[in-house]
C-alpha positions in Angstrom: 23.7 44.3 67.6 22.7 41.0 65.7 21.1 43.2 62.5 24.5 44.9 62.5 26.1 41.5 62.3 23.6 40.2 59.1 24.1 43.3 57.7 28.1 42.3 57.7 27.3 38.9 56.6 25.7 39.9 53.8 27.7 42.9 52.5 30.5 40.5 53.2 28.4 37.5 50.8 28.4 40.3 48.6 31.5 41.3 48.3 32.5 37.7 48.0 30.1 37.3 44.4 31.9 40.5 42.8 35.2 39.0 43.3 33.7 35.7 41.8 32.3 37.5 38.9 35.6 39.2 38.4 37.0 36.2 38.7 34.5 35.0 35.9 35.7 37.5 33.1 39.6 36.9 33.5 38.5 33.3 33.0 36.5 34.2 29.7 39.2 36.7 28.8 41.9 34.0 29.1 39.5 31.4 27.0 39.8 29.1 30.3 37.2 25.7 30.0 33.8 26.3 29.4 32.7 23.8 32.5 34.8 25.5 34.8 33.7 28.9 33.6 29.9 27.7 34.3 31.0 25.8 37.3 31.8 29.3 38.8 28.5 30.9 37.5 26.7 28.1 39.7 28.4 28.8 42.3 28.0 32.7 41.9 24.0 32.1 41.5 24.0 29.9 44.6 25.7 33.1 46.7 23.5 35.5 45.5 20.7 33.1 46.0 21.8 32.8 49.8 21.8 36.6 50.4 18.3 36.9 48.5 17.7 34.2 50.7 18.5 36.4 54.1 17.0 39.3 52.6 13.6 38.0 52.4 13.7 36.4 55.5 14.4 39.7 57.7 11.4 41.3 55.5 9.2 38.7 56.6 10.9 39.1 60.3 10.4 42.8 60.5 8.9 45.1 57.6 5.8 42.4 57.1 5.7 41.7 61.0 5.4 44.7 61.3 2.4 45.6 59.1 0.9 42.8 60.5 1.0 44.1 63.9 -0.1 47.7 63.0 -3.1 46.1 62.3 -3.5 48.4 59.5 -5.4 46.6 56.7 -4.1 49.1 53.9 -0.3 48.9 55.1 -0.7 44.8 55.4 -2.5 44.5 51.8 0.8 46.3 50.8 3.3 44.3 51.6 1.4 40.8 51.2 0.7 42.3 47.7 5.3 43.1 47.4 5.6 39.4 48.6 3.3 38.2 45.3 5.1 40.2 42.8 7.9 39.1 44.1 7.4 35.6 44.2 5.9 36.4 40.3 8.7 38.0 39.5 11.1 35.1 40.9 9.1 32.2 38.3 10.4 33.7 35.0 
């Protein structure tokens, strides 16, 4: 019951950021001020950041628990190796 729930929370985060970045081309299209354009943009980054945010958590929580606990070596070097390339990925 409570994944069914974060999954809702986050489809729902989601769905809130595309109506933001809708929101984000009318205000280009209608030439609205720069600061508010880019004070939306933060906030759309922040969103996305929070749902990135649960995402990685409940991979930690389950899919690398989970290798962990198999005690299969192979499976664990796996998805330590995902969280690396992901953190690498997440400096640029």
């Amino acid at each position: 019951m409570t994944l069914k729930i974060e999954t809702k929370d986050k489809i729902t985060r989601l769905k809130r950021v595309e109506g933001q970045v809708r929101g984000i081309s009318k205000m280009i299209e209608e030439d609205r001020y720069c600061m508010d354009i880019l004070t939306q943009m933060q906030a759309v980054k922040s969103a996305l950041a929070k749902v990135e945010s649960q995402i990685l958590k409940d991979h930690a929580a389950c899919c690398v628990a989970e290798a962990i606990n198999s005690g299969n070596q192979d499976e664990q070097k796996e998805k330590f190796s995902e969280l690396i390339d992901l953190f690498d990925k997440m400096k640029r």
